[in-house]
TORPA-4810 file (N, C-alpha, C, O; in nm, 3 decimals):
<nodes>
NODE_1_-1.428_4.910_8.263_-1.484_5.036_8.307_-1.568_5.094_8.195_-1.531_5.110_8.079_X
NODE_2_-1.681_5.123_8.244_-1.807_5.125_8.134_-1.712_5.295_8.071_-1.647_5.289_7.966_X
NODE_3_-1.717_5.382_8.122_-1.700_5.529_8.130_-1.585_5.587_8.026_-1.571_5.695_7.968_X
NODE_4_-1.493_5.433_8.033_-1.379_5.455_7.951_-1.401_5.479_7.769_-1.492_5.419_7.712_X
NODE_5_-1.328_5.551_7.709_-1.345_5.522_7.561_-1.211_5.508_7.492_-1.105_5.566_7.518_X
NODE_6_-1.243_5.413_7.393_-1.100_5.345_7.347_-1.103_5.408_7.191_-1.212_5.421_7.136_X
NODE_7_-0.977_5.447_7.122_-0.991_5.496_7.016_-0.880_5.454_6.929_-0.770_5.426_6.976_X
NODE_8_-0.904_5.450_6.820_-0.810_5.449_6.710_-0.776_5.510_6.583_-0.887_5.519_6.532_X
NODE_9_-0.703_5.551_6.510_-0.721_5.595_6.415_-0.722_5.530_6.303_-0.645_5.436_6.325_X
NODE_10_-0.761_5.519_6.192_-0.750_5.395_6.050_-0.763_5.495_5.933_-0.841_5.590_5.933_X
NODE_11_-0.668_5.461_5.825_-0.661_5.562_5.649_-0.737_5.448_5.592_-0.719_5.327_5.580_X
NODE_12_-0.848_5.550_5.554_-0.940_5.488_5.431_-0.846_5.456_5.318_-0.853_5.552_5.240_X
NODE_13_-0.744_5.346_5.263_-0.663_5.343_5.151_-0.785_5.277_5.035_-0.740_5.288_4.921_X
NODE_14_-0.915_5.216_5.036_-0.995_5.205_4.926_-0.964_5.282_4.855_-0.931_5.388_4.911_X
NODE_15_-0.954_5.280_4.689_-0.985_5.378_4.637_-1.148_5.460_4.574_-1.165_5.551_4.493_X
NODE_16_-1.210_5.408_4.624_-1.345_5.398_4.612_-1.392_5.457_4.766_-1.513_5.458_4.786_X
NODE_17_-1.306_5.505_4.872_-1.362_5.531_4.984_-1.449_5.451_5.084_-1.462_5.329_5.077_X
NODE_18_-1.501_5.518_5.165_-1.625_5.428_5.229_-1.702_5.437_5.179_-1.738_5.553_5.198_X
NODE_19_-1.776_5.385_5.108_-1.901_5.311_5.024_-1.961_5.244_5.102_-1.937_5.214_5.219_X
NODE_20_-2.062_5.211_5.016_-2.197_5.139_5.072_-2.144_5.030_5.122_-2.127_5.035_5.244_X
NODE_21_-2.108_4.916_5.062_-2.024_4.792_5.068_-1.971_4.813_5.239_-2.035_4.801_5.343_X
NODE_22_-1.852_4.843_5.220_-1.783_4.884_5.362_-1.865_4.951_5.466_-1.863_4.902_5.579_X
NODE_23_-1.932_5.048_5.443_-1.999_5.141_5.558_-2.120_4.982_5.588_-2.072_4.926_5.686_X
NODE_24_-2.191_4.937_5.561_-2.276_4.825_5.564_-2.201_4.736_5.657_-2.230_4.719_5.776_X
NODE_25_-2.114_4.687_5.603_-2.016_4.582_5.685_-2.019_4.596_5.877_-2.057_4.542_5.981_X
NODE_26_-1.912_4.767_5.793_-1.916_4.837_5.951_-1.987_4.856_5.991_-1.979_4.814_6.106_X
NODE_27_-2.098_4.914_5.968_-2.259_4.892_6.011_-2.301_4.807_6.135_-2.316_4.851_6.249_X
NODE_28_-2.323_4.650_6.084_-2.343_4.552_6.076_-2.269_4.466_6.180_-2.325_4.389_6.258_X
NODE_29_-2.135_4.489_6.171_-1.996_4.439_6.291_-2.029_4.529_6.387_-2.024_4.466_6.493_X
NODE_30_-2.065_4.662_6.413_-2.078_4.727_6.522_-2.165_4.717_6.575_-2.162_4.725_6.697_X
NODE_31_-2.256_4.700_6.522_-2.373_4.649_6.563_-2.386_4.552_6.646_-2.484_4.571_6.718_X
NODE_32_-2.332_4.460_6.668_-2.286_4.332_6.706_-2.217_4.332_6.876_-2.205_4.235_6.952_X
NODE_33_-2.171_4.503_6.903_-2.096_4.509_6.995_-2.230_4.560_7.107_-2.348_4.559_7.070_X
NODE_34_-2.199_4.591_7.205_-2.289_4.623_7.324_-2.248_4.877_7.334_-2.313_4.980_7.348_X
NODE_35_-2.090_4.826_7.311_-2.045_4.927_7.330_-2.116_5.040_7.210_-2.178_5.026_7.104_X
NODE_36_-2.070_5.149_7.286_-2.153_5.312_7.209_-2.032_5.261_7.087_-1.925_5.203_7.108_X
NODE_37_-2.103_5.316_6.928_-1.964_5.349_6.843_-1.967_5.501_6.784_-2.071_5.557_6.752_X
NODE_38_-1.880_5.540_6.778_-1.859_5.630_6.731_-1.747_5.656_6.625_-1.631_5.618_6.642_X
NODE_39_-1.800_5.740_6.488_-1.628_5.704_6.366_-1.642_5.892_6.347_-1.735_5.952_6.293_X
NODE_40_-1.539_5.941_6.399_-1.508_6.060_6.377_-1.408_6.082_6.267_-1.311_6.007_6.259_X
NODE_41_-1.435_6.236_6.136_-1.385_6.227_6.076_-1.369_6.430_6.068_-1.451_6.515_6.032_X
NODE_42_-1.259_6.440_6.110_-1.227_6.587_6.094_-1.322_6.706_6.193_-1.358_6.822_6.171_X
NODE_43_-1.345_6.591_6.336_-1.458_6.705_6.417_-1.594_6.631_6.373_-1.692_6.687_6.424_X
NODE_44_-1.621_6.539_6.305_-1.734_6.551_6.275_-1.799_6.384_6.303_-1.784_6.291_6.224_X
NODE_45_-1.866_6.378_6.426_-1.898_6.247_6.505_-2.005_6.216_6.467_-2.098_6.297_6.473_X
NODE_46_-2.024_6.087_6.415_-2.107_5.954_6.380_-2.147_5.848_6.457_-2.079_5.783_6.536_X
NODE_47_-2.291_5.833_6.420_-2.260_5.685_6.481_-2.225_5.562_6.386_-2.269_5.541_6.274_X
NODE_48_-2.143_5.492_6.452_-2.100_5.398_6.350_-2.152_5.277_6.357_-2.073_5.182_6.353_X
NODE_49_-2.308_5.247_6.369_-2.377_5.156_6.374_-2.455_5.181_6.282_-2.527_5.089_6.245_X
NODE_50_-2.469_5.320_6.213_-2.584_5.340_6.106_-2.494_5.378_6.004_-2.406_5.462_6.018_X
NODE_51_-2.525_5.296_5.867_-2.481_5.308_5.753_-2.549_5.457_5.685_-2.490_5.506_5.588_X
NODE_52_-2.604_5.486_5.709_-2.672_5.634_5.686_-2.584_5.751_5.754_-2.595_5.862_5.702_X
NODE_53_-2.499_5.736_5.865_-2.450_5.817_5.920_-2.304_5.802_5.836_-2.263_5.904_5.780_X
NODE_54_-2.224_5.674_5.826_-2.100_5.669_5.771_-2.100_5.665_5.641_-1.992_5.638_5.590_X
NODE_55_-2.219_5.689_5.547_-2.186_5.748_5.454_-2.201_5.905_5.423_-2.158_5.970_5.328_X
NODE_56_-2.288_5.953_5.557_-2.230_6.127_5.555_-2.094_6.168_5.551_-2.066_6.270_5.489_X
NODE_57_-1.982_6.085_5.626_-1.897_6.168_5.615_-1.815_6.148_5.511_-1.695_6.162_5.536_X
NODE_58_-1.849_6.116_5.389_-1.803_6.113_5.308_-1.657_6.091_5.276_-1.571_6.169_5.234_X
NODE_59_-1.654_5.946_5.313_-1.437_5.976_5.364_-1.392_5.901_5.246_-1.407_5.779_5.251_X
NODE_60_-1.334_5.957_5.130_-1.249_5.939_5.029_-1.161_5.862_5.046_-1.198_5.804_5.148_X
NODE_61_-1.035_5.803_5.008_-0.925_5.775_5.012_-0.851_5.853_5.061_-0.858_5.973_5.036_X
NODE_62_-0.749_5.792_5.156_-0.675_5.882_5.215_-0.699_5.968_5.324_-0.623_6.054_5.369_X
NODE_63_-0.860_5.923_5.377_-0.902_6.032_5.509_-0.898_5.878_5.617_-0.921_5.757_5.621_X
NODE_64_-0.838_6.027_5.711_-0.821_5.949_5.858_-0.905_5.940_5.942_-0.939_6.053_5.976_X
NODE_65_-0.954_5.869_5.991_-1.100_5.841_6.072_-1.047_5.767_6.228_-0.948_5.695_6.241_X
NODE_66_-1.131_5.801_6.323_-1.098_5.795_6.430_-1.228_5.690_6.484_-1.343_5.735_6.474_X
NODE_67_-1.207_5.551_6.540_-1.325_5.479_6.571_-1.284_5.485_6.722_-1.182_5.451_6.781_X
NODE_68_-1.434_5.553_6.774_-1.452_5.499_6.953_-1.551_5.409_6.969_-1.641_5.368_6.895_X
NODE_69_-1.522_5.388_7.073_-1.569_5.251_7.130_-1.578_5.299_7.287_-1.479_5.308_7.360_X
NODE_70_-1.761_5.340_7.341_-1.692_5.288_7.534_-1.788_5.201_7.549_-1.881_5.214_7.470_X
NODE_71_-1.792_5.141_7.603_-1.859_5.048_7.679_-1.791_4.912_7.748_-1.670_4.918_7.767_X
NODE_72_-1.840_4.824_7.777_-1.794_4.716_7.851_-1.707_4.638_7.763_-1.596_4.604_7.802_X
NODE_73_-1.767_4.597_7.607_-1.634_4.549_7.531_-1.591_4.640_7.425_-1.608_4.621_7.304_X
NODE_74_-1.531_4.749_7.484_-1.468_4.868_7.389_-1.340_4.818_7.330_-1.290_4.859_7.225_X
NODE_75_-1.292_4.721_7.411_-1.172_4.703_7.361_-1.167_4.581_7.204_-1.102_4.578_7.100_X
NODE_76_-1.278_4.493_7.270_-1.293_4.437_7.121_-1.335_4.468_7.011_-1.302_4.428_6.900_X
NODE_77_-1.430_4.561_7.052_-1.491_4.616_6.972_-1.398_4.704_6.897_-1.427_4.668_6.783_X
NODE_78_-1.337_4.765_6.887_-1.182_4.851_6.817_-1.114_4.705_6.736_-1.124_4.675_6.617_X
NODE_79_-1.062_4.651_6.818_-1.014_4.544_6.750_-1.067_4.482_6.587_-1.009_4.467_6.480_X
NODE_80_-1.210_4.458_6.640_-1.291_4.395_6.547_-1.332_4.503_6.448_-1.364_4.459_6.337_X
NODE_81_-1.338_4.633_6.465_-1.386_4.720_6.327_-1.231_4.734_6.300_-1.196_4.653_6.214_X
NODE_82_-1.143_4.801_6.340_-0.984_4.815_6.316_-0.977_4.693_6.172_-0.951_4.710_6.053_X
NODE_83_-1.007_4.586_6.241_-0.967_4.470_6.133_-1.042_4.469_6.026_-1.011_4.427_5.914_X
NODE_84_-1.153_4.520_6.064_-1.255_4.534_5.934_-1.223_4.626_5.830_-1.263_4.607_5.715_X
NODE_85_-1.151_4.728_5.864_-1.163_4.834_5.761_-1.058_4.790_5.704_-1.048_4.784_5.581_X
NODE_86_-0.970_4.754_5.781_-0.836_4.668_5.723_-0.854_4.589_5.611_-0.788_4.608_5.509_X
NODE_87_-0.955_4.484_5.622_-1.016_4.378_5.505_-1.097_4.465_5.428_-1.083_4.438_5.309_X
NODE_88_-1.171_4.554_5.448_-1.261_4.555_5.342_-1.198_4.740_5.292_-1.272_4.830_5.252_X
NODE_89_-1.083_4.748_5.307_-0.975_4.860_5.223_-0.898_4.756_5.156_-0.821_4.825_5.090_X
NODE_90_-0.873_4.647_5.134_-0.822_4.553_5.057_-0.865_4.557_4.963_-0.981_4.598_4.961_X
NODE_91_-0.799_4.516_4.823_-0.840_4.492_4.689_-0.790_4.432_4.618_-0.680_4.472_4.579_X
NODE_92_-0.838_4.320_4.570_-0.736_4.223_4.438_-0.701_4.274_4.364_-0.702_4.397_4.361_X
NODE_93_-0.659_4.204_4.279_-0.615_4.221_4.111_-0.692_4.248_4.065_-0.659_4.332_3.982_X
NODE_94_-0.844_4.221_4.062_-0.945_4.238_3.978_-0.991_4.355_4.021_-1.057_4.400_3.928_X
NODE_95_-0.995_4.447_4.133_-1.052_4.551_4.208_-1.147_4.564_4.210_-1.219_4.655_4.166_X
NODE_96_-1.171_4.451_4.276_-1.316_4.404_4.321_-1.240_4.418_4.473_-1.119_4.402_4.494_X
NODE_97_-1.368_4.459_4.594_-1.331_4.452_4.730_-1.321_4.332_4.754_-1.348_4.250_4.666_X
NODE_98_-1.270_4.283_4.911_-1.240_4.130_4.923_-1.369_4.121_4.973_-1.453_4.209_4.952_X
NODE_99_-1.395_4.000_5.053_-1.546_3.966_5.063_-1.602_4.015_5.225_-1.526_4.064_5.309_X
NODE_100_-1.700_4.000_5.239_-1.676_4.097_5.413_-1.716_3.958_5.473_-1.787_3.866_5.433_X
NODE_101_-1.636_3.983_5.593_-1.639_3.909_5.686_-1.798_3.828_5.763_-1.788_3.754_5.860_X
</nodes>
């Protein structure tokens, strides 16, 4: 159902926040989807296909962000950024980010 929107919430644990690196990624993976994205952060809606937009909201460590998704593959599309922020909030030993997908 096109109309539907699927949402999730995800904690920026980077300590470096969303950065270029990550916001690019996500960028880039959403891009990829058909579905609208949207990454809300405290009231304040993005699109999450433009790296220009997700680095406005400036989300630190520790901020909770809300990714929608409607369209026809909303549901993968959650899936597939969900996992992303997952990997690229990861950090070795060296604290260096892991590598993006």
């Amino acid at each position: 159902m096109w109309n539907r929107v699927v949402s999730r919430e995800v904690t920026v644990v980077n300590p470096h926040g969303l950065h270029a690196r990550p916001a690019d990624a996500f960028a880039r993976r959403a891009s990829q989807f058909e579905s609208v994205i949207n990454v809300v952060k405290q009231g304040q809606r993005v699109n999450g296909k433009s790296i220009l937009d997700l680095l406005m909201l400036a989300a630190e460590e520790g901020t909770v962000l809300t990714i929608e998704a409607q369209g026809g593959d909303a549901e993968d599309a959650i899936e597939a950024l969900v996992s992303l922020m997952e990997q690229v909030n990861a950090y070795d030993e060296s604290g260096k980010s892991s590598p993006n997908p």
